[in-house]
C-alpha positions, 0 to 999 in steps of 0.5 A, spaced: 500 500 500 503 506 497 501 512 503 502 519 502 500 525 506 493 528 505 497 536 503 500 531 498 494 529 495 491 536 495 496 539 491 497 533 486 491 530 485 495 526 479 496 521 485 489 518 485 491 514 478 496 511 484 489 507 486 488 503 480 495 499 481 495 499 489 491 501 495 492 509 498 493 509 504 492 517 505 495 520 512 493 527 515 499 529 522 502 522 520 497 518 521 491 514 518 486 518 515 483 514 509 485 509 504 483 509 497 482 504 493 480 501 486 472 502 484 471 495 482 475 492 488 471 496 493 465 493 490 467 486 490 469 487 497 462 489 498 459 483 495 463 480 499 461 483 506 454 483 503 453 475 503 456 473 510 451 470 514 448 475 520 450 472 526 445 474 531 447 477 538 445 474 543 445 477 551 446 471 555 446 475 561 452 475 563 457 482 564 463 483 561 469 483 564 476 486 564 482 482 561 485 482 569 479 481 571 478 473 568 486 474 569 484 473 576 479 469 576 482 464 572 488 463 577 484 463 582 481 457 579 487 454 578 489 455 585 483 452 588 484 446 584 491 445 585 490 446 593 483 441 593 480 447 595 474 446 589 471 440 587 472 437 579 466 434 576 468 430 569 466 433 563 460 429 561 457 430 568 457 437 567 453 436 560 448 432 563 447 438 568 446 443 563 441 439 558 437 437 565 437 445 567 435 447 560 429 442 560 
């Protein structure tokens, strides 16, 4: 991707013919500010976004966490069930659980 500065293009606009061969990747204060690509591939990734499936999301209840959070929240599992604190149940009774819970 070729990347040139916002002043750049302003004063050359000659540099969008650039956007034909290769994506633009235009900065303004030397940062990202807008990529410019050819028609066709744009709409080409349109379809391709257009025709994935929508997935539905769904509340499951429960709040989000922050990443220390679940940190912490997995070694402290850890250290219950290295120091037999916690009682384990296998896998399959576990499912078998939650099928009966669901109904």
């Amino acid at each position: 991707m070729t990347t040139i500065t916002a002043s750049d293009l302003k004063q050359n606009t000659m540099r969008l013919q650039e956007a034909l061969r290769d994506d633009l990747l235009v900065t303004k204060r030397n940062k990202p500010f807008v990529v410019v690509m050819d028609y066709e591939k744009y709409r080409r990734l349109q379809a391709y976004f257009d025709a994935l499936p929508v997935e539905e999301v769904v509340d499951d209840g429960y709040p989000s966490i922050s990443f220390e959070e679940a940190r912490d929240r997995v070694a402290d599992a850890v250290h219950r069930y290295r120091s037999g604190e916690s009682k384990t149940v296998p896998l399959e009774e576990m499912r078998l659980r939650i099928r009966r819970k669901r109904g």
